[in-house]
C-alpha positions as CSV (number, residue, x, y, z in Angstrom):
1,X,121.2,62.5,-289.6
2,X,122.8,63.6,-285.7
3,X,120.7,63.8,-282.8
4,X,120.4,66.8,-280.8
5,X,122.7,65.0,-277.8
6,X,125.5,64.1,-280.9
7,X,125.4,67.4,-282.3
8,X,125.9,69.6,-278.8
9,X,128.9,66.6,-278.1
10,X,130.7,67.4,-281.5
11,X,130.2,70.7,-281.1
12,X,131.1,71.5,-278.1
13,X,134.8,69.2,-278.9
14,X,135.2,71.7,-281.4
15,X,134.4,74.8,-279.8
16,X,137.0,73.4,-276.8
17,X,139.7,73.1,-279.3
18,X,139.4,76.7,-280.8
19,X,139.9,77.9,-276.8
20,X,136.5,78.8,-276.5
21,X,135.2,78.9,-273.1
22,X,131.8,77.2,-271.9
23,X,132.1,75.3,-275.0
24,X,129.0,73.3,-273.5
25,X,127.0,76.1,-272.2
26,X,128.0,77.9,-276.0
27,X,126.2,74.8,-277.7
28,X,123.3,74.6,-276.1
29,X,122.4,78.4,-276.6
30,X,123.5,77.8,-279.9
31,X,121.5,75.2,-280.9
32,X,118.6,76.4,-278.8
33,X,118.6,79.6,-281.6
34,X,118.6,77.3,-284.1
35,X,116.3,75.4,-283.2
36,X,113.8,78.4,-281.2
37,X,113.5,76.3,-278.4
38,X,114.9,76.5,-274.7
39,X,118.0,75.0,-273.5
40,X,115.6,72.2,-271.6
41,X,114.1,71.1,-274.4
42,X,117.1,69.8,-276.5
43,X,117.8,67.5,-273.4
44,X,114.0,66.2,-273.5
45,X,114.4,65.8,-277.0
46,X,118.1,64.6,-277.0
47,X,117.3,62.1,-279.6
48,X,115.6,63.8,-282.0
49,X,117.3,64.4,-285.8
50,X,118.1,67.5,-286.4
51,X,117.5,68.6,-290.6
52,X,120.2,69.2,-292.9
53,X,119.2,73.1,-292.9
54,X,119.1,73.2,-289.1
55,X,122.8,71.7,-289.6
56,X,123.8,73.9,-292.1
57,X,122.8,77.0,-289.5
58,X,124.3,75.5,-286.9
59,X,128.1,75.0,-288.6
60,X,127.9,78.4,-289.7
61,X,127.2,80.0,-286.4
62,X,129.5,77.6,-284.6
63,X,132.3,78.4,-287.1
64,X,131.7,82.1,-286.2
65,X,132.0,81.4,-282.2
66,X,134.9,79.3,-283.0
67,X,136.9,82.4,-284.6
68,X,135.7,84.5,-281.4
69,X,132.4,86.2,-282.2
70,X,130.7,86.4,-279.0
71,X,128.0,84.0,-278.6
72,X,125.5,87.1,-277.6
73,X,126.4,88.5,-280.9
74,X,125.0,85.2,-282.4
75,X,122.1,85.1,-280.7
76,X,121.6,88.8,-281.4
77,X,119.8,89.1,-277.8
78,X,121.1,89.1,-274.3
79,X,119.1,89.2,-271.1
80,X,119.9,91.8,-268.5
81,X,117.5,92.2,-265.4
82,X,115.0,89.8,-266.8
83,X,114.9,92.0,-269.8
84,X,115.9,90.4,-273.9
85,X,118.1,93.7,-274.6
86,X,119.1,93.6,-278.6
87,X,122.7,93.4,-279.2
88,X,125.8,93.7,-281.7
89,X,129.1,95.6,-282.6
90,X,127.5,98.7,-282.2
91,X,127.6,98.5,-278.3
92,X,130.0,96.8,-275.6
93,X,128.4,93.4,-274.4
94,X,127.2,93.9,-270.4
95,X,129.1,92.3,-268.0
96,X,127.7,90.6,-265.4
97,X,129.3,93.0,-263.0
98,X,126.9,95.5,-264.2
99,X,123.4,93.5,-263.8
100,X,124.6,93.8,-260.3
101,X,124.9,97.7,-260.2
102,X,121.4,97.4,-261.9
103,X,119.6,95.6,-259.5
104,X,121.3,97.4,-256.5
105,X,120.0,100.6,-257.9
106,X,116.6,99.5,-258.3
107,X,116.0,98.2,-255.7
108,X,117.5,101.2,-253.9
109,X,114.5,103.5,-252.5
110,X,114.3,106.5,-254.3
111,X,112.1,109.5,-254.5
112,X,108.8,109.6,-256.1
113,X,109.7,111.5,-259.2
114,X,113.2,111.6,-260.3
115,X,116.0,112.1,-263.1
116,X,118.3,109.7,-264.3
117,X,121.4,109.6,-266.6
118,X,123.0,106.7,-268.0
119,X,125.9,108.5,-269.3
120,X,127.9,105.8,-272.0
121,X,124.8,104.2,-272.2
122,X,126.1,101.5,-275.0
123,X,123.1,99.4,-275.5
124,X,121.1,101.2,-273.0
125,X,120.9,98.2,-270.7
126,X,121.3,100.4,-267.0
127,X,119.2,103.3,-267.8
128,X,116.1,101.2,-269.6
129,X,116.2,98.8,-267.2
130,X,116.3,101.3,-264.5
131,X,113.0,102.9,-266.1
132,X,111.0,99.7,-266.7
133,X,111.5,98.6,-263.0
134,X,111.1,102.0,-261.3
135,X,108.2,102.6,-263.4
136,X,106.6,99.5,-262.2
137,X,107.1,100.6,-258.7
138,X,105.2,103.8,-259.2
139,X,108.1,106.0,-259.6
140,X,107.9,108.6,-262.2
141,X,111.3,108.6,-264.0
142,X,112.7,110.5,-266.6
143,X,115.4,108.7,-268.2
144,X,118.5,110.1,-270.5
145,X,120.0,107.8,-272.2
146,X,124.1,109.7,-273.8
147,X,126.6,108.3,-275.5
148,X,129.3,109.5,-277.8
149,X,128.7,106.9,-279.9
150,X,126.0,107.5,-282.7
151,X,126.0,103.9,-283.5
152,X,125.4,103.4,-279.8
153,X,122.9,105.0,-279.7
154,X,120.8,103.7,-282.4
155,X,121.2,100.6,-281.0
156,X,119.6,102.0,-277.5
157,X,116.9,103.8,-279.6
158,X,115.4,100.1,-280.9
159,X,116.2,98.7,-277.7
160,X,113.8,101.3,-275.6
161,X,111.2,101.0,-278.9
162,X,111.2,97.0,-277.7
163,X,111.2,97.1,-274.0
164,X,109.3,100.7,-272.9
165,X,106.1,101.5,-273.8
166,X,105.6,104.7,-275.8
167,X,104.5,107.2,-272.9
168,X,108.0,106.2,-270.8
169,X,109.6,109.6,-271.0
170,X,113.0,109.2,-272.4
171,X,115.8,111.4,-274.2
172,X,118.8,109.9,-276.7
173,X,121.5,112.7,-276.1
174,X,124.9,112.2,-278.3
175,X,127.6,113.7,-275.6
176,X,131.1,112.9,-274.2
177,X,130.7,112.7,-270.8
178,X,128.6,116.1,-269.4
179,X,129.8,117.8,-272.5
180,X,126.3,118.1,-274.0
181,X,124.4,118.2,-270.5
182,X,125.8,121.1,-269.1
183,X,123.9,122.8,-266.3
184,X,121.6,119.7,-266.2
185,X,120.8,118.2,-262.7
186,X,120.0,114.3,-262.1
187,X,119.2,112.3,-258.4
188,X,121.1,109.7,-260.2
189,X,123.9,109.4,-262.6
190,X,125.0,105.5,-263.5
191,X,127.8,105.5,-265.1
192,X,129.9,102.3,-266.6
193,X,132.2,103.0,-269.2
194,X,134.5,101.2,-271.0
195,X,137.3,100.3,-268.6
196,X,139.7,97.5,-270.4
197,X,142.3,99.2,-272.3
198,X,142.3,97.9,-275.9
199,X,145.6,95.9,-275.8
200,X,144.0,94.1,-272.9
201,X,141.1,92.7,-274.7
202,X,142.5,89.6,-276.5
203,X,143.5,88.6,-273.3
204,X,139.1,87.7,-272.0
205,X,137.9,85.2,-272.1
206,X,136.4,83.8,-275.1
């Protein structure tokens, strides 16, 4: 049977000849899944033997990053402002460009009650994180969450049931743009839609 160390070798030669990029880094987190352990674990167990269904998990997800599946897809999760958001094709993947914008705004002072609008929401990353920090500041925010996308926005709706507690006082709105908020006011609208035109996006990285 491979080791741990063998496996994330082979695997990342493989993921570095189908052009994907952090081949290493891709391994680890891989493997780490597989495995439900952190990334410093497989390196203070580097010589354990991995079993054949561990393997067999392991090849399948790796074939799948090799064709270009993003590895946060794999893992189904991605952290964003020390939250585990839930994530997949239903919503754009956060850059980190935007868990920059997040932390600016909270920790930006703001008044003690206040409305926000994450309009584009995608996986809701910006407006529940904004809600789960200023809430544990004291702030009392009310949060709305749009999205032209219905399949965005169920994706937001199990994110908020996982990371806010049930008295956080939030609203899903479907809209494009203000379209369904009309004569609504907000003290703070984040906004970060989808910029890359389509023909561009073969050309990111992998």
């Amino acid at each position: 049977m491979a080791t741990i160390l063998d496996t994330l070798k082979k695997g990342s030669e493989y993921l570095q000849r189908h052009g994907v990029d952090e081949a290493r880094l891709n391994m680890e987190l891989l493997l780490a899944h597989v495995l439900k352990v952190d990334r410093m674990r497989l390196y203070l167990d580097f010589d354990k033997q991995l079993s054949e269904s561990h393997l067999d998990s392991l090849r399948e997800l790796t074939k799948r990053r090799s064709r270009g599946e993003p590895v946060q897809h794999l893992l189904g999760t991605v952290e964003f402002c020390d939250l585990d958001f839930l994530t997949d094709a239903r919503a754009l993947i956060p850059r980190p460009e935007t868990e920059e914008l997040a932390h600016l705004l909270i920790s930006s002072t703001w008044p003690e009650h206040m409305r926000v609008l994450d309009m584009g929401c995608g996986s809701g990353v910006i407006g529940i994180s904004l809600a789960h920090h200023l809430a544990s500041r004291g702030i009392a925010v009310e949060t709305i969450l749009s999205d032209i996308s219905p399949d965005a926005l169920a994706l937001t709706r199990e994110n908020v049931a996982r990371l806010l507690s049930p008295d956080a006082r939030i609203h899903l709105i479907q809209s494009d743009l203000f379209e369904a908020l009309e004569g609504q006011s907000f003290d703070l609208i984040a906004a970060n839609l989808p910029y890359i035109p389509a023909a561009s996006e073969t050309a990111l990285s992998r």
